[in-house]
DOTI-826743 format. One line per field, with one value per atom (N, C-alpha, C): x, y, z; atom name; residue number from 1. Coordinates in nm, 3 decimals, padded with zeros to 5 digits. Example, Ala and Ser with C-alpha at 12.3 -4.5 7.8 and 13.67 -1.06 7.14 Angstrom:
! residues 2
px = 01.319; 01.230; 01.320; 01.285; 01.367; 01.290 .
py = -00.569; -00.450; -00.330; -00.225; -00.106; 00.003 .
pz = 00.780; 00.780; 00.780; 00.708; 00.714; 00.787 .
atom = N; CA; C; N; CA; C .
nr = 1; 1; 1; 2; 2; 2 .
This chain:
! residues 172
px = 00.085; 00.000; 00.088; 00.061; 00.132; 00.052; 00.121; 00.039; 00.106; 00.015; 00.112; 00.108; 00.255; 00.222; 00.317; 00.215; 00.287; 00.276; 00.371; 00.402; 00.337; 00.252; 00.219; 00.333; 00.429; 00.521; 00.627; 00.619; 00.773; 00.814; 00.950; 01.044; 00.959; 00.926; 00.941; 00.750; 00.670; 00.504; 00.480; 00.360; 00.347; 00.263; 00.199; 00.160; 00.028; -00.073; -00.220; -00.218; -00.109; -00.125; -00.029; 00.053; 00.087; -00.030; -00.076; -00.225; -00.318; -00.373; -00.435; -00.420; -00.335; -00.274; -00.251; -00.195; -00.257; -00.346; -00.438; -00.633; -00.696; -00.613; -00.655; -00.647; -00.480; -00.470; -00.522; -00.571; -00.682; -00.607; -00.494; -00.424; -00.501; -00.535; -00.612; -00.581; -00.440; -00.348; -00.397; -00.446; -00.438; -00.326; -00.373; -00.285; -00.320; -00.226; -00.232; -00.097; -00.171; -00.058; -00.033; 00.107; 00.171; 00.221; 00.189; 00.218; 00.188; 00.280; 00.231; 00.137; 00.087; -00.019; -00.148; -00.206; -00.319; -00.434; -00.451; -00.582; -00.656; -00.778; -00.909; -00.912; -00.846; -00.866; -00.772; -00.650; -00.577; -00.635; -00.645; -00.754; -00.868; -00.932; -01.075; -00.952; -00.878; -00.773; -00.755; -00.707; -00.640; -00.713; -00.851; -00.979; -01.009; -01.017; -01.065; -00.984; -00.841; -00.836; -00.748; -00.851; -00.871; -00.771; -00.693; -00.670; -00.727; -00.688; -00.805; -00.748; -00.666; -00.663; -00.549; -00.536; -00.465; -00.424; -00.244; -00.214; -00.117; -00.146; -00.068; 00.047; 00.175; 00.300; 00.280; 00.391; 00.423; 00.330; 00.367; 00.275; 00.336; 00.265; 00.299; 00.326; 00.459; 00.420; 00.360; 00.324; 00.204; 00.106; 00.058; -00.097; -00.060; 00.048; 00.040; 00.051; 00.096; 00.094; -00.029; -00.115; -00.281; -00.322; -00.318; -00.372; -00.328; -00.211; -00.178; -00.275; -00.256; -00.309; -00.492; -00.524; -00.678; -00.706; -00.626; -00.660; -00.643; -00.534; -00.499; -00.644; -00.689; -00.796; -00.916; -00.914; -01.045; -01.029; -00.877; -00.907; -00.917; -00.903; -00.965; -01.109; -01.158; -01.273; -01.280; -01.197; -01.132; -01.123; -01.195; -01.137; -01.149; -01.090; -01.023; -00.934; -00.903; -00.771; -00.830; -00.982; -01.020; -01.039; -00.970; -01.003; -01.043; -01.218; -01.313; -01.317; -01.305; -01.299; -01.401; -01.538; -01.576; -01.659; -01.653; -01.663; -01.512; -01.445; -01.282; -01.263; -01.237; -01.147; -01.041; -00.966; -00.842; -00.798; -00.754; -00.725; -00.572; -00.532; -00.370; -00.335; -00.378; -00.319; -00.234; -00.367; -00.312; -00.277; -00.254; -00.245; -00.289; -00.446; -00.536; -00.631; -00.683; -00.739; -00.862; -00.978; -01.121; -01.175; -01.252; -01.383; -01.476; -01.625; -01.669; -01.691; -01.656; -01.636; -01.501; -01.448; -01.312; -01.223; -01.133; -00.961; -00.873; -00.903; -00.765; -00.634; -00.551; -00.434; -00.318; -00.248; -00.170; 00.025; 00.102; 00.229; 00.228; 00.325; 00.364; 00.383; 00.475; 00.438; 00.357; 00.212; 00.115; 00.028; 00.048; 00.012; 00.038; 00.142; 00.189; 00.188; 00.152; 00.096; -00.048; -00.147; -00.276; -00.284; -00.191; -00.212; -00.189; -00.075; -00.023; -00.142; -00.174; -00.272; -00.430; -00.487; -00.547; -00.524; -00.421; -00.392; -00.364; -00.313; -00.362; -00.437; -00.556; -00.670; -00.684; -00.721; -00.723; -00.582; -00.532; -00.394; -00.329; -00.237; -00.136; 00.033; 00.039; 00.105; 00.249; 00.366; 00.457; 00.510; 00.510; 00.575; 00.707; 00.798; 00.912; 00.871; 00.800; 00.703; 00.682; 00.568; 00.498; 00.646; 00.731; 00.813; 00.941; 00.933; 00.971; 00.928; 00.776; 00.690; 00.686; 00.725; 00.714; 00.798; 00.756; 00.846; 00.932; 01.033; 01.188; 01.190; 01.077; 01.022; 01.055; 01.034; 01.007; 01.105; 01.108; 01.218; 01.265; 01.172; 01.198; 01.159; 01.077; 01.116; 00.980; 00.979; 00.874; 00.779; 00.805; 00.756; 00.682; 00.735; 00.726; 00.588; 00.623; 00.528; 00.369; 00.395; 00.241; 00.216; 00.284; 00.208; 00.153; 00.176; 00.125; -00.007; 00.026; -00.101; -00.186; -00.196; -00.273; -00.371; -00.305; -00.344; -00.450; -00.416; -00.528; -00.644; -00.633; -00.734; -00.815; -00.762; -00.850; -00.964; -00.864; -00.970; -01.070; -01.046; -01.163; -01.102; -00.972; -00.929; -00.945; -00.995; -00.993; -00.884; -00.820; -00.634; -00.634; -00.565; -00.595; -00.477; -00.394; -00.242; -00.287; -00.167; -00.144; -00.042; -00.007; 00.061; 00.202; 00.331; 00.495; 00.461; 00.355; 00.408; 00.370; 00.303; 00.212; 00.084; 00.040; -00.123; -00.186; -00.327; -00.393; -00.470; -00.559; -00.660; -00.758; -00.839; -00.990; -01.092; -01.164; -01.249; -01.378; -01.496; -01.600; -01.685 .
py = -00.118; 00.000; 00.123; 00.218; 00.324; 00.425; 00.576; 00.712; 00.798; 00.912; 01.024; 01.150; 01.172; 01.260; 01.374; 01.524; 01.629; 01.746; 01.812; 01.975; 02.037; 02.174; 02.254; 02.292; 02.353; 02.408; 02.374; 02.293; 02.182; 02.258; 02.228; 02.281; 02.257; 02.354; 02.366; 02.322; 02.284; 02.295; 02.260; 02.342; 02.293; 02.155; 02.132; 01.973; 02.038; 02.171; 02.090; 02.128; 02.132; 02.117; 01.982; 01.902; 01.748; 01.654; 01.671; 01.613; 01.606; 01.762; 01.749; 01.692; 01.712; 01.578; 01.482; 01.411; 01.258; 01.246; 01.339; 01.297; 01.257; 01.371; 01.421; 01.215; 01.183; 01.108; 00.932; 00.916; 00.857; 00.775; 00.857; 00.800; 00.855; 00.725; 00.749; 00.725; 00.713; 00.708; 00.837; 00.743; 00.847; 00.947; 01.071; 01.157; 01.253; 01.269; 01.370; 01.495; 01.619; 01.770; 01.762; 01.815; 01.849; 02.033; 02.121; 02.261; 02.308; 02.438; 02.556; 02.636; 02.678; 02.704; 02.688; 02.784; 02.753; 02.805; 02.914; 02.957; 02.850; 02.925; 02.817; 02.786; 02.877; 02.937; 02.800; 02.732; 02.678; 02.492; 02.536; 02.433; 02.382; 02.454; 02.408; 02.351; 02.427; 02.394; 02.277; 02.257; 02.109; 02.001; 01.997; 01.877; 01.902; 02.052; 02.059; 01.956; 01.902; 01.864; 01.742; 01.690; 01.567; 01.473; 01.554; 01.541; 01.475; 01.385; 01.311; 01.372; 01.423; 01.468; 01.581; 01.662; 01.733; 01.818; 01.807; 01.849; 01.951; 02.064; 02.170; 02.183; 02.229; 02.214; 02.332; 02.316; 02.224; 02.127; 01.994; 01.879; 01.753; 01.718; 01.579; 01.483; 01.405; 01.257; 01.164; 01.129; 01.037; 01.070; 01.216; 01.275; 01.202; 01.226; 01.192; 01.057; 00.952; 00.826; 00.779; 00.818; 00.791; 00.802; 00.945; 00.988; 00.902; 00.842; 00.764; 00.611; 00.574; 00.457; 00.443; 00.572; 00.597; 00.603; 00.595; 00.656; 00.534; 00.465; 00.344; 00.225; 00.238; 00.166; 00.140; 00.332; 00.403; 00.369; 00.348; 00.328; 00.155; 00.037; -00.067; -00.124; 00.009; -00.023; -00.131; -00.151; -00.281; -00.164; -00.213; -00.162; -00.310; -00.418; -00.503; -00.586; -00.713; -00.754; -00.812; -00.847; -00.885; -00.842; -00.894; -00.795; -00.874; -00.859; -00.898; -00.868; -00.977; -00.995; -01.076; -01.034; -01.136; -01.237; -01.386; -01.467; -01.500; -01.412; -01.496; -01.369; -01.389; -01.320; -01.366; -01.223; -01.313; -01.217; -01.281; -01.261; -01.168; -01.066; -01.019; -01.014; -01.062; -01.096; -01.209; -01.329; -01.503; -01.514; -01.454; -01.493; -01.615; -01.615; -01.691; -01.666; -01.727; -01.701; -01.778; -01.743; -01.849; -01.786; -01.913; -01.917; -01.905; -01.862; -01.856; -01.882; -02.032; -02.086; -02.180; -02.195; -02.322; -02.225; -02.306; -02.208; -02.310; -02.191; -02.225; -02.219; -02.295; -02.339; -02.276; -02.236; -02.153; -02.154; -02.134; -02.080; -01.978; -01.919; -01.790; -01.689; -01.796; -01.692; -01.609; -01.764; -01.648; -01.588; -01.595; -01.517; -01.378; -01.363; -01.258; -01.191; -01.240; -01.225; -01.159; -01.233; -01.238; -01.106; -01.083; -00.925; -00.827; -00.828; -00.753; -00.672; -00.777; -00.758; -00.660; -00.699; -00.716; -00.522; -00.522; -00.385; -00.290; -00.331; -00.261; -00.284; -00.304; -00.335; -00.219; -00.272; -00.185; -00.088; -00.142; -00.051; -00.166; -00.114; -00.213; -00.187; -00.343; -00.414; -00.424; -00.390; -00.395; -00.548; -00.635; -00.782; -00.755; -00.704; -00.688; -00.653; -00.555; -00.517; -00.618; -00.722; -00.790; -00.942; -00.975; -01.034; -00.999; -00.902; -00.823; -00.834; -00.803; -00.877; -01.019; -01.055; -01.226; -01.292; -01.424; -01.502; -01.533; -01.547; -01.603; -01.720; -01.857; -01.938; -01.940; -01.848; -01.822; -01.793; -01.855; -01.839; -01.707; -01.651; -01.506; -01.503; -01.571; -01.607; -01.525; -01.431; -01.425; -01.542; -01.648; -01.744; -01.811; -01.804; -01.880; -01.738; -01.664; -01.567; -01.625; -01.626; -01.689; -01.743; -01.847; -01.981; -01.944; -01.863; -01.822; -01.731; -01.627; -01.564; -01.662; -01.768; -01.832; -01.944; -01.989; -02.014; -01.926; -01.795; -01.711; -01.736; -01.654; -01.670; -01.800; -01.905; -02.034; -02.036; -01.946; -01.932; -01.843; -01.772; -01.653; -01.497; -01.512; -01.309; -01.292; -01.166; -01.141; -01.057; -01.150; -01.069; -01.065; -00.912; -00.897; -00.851; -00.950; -00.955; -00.777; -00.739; -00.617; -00.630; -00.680; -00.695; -00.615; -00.715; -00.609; -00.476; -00.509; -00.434; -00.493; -00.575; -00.669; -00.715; -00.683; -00.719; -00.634; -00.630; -00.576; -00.635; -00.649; -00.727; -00.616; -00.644; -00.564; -00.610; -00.486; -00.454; -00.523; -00.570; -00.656; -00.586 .
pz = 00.000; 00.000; 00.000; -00.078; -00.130; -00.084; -00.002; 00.059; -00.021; -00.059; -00.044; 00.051; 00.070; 00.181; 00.072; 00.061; -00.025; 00.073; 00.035; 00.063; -00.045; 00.029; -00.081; -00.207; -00.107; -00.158; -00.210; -00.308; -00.355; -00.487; -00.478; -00.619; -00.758; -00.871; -00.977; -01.007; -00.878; -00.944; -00.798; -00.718; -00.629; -00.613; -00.482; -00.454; -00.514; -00.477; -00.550; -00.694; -00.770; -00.926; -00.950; -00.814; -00.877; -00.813; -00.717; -00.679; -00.833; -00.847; -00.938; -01.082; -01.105; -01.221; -01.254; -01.090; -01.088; -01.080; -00.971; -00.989; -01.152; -01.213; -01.336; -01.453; -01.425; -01.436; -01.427; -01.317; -01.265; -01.156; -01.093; -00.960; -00.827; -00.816; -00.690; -00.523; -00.531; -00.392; -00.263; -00.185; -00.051; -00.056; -00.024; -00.014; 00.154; 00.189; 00.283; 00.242; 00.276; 00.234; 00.403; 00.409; 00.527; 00.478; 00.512; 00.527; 00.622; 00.613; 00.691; 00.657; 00.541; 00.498; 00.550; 00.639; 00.755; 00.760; 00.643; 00.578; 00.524; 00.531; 00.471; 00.340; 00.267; 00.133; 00.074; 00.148; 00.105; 00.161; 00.230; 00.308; 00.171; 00.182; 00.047; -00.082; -00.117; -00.240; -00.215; -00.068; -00.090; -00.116; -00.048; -00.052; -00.227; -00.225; -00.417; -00.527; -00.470; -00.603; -00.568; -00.485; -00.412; -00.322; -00.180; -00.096; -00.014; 00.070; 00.150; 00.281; 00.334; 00.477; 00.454; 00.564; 00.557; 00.705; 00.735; 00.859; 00.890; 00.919; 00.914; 01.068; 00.923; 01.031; 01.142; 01.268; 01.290; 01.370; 01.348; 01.400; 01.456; 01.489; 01.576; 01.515; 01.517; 01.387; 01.469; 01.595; 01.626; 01.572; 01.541; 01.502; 01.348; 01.294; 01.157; 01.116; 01.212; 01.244; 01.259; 01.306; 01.321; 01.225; 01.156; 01.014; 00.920; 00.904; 00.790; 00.803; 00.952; 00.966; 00.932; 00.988; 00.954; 00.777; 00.749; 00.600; 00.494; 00.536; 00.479; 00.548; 00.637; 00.672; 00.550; 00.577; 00.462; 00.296; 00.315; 00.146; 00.119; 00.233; 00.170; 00.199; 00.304; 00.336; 00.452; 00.505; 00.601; 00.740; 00.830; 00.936; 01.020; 01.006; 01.070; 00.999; 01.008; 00.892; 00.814; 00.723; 00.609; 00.547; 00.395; 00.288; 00.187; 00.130; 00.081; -00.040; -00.137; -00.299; -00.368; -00.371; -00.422; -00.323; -00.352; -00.243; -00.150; -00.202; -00.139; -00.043; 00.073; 00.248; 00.237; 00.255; 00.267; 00.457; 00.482; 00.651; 00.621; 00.657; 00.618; 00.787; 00.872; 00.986; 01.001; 00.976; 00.950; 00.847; 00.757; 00.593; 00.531; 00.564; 00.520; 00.415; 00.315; 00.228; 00.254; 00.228; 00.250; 00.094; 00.043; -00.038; -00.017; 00.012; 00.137; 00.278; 00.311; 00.447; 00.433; 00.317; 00.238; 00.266; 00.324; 00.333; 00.223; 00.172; 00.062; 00.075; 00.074; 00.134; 00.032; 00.006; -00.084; -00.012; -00.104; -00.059; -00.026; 00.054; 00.126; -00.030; -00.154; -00.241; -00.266; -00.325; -00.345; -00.289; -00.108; -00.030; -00.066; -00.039; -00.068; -00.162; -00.319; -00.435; -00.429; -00.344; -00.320; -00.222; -00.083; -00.055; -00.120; -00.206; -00.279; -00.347; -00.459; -00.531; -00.472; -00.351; -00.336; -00.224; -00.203; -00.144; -00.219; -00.399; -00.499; -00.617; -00.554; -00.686; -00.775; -00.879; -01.025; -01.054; -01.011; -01.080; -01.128; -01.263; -01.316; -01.201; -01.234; -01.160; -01.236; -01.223; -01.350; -01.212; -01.388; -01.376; -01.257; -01.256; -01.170; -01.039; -01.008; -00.901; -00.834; -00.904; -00.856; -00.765; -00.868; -00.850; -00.688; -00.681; -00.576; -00.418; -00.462; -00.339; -00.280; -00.391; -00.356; -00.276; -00.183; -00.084; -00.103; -00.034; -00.056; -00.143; -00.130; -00.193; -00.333; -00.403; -00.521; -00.594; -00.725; -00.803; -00.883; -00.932; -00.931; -01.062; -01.205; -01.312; -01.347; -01.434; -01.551; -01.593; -01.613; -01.639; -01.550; -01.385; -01.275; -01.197; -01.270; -01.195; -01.318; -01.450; -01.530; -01.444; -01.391; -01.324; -01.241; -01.117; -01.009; -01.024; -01.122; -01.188; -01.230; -01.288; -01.336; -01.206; -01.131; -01.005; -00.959; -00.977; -00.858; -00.981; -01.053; -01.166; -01.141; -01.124; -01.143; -00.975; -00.895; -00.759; -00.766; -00.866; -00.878; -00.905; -00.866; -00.896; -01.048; -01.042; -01.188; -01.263; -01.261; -01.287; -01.440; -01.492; -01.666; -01.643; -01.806; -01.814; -01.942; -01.888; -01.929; -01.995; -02.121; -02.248; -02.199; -02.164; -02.195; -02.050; -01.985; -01.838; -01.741; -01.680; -01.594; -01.595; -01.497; -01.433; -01.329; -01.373; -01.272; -01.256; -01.107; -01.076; -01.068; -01.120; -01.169; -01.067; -01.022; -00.921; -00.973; -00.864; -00.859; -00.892 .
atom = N; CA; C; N; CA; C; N; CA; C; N; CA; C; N; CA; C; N; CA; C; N; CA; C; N; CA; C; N; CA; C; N; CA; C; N; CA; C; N; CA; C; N; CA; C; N; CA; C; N; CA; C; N; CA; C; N; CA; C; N; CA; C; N; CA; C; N; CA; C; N; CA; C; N; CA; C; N; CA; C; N; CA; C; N; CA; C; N; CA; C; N; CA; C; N; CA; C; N; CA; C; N; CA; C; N; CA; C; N; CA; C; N; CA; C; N; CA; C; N; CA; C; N; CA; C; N; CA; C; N; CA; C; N; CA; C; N; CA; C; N; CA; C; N; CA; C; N; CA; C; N; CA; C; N; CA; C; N; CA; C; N; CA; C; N; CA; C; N; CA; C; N; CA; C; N; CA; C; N; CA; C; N; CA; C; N; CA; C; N; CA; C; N; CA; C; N; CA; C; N; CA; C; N; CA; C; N; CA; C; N; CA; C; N; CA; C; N; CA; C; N; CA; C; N; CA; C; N; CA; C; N; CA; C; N; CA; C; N; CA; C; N; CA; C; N; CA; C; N; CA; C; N; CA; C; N; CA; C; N; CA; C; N; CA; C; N; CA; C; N; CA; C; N; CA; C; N; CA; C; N; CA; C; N; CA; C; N; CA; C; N; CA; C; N; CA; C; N; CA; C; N; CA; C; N; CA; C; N; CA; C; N; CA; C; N; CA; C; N; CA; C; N; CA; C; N; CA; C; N; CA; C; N; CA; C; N; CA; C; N; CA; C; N; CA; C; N; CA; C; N; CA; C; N; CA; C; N; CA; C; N; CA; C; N; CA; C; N; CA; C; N; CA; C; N; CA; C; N; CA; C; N; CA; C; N; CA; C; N; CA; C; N; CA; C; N; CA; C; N; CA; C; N; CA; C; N; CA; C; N; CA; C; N; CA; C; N; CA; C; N; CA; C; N; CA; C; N; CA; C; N; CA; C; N; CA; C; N; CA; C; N; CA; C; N; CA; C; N; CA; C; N; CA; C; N; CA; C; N; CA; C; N; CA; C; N; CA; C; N; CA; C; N; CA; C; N; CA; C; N; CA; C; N; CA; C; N; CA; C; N; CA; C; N; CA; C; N; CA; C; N; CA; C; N; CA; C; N; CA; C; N; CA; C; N; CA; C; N; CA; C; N; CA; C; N; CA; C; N; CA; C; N; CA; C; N; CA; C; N; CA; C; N; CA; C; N; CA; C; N; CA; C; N; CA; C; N; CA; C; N; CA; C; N; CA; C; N; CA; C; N; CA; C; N; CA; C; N; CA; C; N; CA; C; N; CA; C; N; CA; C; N; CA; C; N; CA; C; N; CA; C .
nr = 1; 1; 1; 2; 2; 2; 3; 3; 3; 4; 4; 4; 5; 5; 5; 6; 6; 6; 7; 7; 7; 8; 8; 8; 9; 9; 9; 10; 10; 10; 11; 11; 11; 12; 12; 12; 13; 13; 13; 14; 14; 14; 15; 15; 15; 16; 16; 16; 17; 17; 17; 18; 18; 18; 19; 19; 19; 20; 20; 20; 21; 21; 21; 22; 22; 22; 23; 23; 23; 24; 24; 24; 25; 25; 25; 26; 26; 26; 27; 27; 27; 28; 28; 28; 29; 29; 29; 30; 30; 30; 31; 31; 31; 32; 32; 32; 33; 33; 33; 34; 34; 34; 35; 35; 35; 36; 36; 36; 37; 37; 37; 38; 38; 38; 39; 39; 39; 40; 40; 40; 41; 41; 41; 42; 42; 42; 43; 43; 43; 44; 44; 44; 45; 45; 45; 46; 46; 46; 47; 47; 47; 48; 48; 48; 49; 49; 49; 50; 50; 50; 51; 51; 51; 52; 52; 52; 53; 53; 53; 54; 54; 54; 55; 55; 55; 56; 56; 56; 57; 57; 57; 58; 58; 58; 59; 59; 59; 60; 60; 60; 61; 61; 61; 62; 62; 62; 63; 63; 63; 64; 64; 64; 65; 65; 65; 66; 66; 66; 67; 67; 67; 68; 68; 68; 69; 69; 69; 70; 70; 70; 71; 71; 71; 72; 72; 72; 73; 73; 73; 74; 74; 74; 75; 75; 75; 76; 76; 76; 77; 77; 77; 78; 78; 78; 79; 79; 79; 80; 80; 80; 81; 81; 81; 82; 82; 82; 83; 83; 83; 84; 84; 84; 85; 85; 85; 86; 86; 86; 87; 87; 87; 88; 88; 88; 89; 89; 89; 90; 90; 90; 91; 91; 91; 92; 92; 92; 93; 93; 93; 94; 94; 94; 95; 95; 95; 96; 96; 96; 97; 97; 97; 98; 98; 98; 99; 99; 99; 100; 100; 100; 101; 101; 101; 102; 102; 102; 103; 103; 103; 104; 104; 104; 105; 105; 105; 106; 106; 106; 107; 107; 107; 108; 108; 108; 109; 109; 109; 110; 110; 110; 111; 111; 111; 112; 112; 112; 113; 113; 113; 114; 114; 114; 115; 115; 115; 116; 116; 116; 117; 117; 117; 118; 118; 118; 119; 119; 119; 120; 120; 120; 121; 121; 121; 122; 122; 122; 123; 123; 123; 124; 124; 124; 125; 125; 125; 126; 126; 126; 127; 127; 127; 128; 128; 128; 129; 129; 129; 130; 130; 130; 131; 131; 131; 132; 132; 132; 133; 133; 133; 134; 134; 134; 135; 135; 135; 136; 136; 136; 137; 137; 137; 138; 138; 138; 139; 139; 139; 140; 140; 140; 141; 141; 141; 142; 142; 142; 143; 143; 143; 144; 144; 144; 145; 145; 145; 146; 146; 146; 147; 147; 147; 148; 148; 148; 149; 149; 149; 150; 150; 150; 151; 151; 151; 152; 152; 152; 153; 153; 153; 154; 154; 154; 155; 155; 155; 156; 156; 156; 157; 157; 157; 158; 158; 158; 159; 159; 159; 160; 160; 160; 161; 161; 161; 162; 162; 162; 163; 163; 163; 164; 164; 164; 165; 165; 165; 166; 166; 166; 167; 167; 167; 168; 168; 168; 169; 169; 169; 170; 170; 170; 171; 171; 171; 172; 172; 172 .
């Protein structure tokens, strides 16, 4: 799971015209702005062009430790450790996977394949990325990763090979 945390004020474009361009883009990463900037005027700016929180310096990094954790909750819709695909739970505490009441028994690989995925739905996945995440287990192979992709697929993810850059698993 990927945040962003921006400064209004950064070298050469500020944060709500690089916010707004990934919004624009269709990057939809939690973001929180950290400034000094403490008017309202900048305040509305920041939610306008789609900020999800925002904490003006100077501040606490426990306060911002909460905020990150609150936010990362909000964006899988999970406020305990299941995260719901479908008929498939997968537990990211136990690193358990169920079918509706069937635990599906899996390697640590594609455990770890299966959170991965599943902590970034609908975004493409670049093949190396995905390979990166994966258990010590694992051989590391382009080839060895089809196989594993092909596995989830047969449980139900709806993983779409993205031609010469990876995969993304596509939302229900």
């Amino acid at each position: 799971m990927k945040i962003f945390l921006f400064d209004i004020n950064i070298p050469f474009i500020n944060g709500f015209e690089l916010l707004k361009e990934l919004r624009q883009s269709g990057d939809l990463t939690p973001t929180i702005f950290i400034t000094a900037n403490v008017d309202i005027d900048s305040l509305r700016k920041g939610f306008d062009v789609g900020a999800d929180d925002y904490i003006k310096k100077p501040f606490d990094f426990d306060e911002l430790n909460i905020r990150i954790k609150s936010l990362i909750k909000k964006s899988f819709k999970n406020y305990n450790n299941i995260i719901k695909y479908g008929d498939l739970s997968y537990d990211t505490k136990n690193k358990k996977l169920l079918k509706g009441t069937e635990s599906i028994h899996l390697s640590p690989t594609l455990l770890y394949i299966v959170e991965y995925f599943l902590k970034n739905i609908d975004r493409v996945i670049k093949s190396d990325e995905l390979l990166l995440q994966s258990h010590e287990d694992f051989d590391g192979s382009i080839a060895s990763l089809r196989v594993q992709i092909s596995k989830l697929k047969k449980i139900g993810f709806n993983i779409i090979n993205i031609r010469g850059i990876g995969y993304r698993l596509e939302k229900l």
